[in-house]
C-alpha positions in Angstrom: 16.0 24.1 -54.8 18.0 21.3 -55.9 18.6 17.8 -57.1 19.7 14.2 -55.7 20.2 11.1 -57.7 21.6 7.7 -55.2 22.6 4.7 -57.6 23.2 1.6 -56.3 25.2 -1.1 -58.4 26.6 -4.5 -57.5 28.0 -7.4 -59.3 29.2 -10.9 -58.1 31.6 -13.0 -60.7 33.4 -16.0 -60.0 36.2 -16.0 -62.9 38.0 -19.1 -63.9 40.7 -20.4 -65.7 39.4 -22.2 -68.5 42.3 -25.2 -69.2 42.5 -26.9 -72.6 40.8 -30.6 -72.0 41.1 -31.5 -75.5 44.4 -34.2 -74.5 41.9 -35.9 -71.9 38.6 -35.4 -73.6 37.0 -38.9 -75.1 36.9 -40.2 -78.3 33.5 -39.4 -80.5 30.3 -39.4 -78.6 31.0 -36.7 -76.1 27.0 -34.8 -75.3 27.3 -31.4 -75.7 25.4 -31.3 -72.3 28.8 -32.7 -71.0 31.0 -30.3 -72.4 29.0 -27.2 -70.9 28.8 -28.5 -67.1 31.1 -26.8 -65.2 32.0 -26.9 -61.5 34.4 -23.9 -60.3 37.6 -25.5 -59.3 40.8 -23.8 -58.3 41.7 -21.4 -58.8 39.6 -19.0 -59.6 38.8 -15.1 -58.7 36.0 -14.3 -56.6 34.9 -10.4 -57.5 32.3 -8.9 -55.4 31.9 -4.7 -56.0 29.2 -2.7 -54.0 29.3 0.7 -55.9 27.2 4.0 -54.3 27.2 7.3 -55.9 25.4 10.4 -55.0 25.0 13.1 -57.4 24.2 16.9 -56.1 22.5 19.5 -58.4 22.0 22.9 -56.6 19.9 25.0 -58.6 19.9 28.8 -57.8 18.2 31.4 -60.1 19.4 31.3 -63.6 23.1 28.8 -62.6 23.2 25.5 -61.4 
């Protein structure tokens, strides 16, 4: 008799270098809507991890 777990993880990031826009940004009235839309530009780091893992337990009497 025994045990079996399967796990299944996977993540996606895009990760960018955030640049200081400070020296181009325009004088008072700026929306905070503005200042949060970002498009992905280059360059950037495109992470993509498919991680499976299998873990056994045999069970035998009073051991495992």
């Amino acid at each position: 008799m025994g045990v079996s777990k399967l796990s299944y993880s996977y993540l996606n990031q895009k990760i960018g270098i955030i640049e200081d826009e400070s020296a181009n940004a325009t004088p008072a009235g700026n929306d905070d809507e503005e200042q949060r839309d970002r498009e992905m530009e280059v360059p950037y780091q495109d992470v993509t991890m498919h991680i499976v893992s299998l873990e056994n337990t045999i069970l035998t009497g009073k051991s495992k």
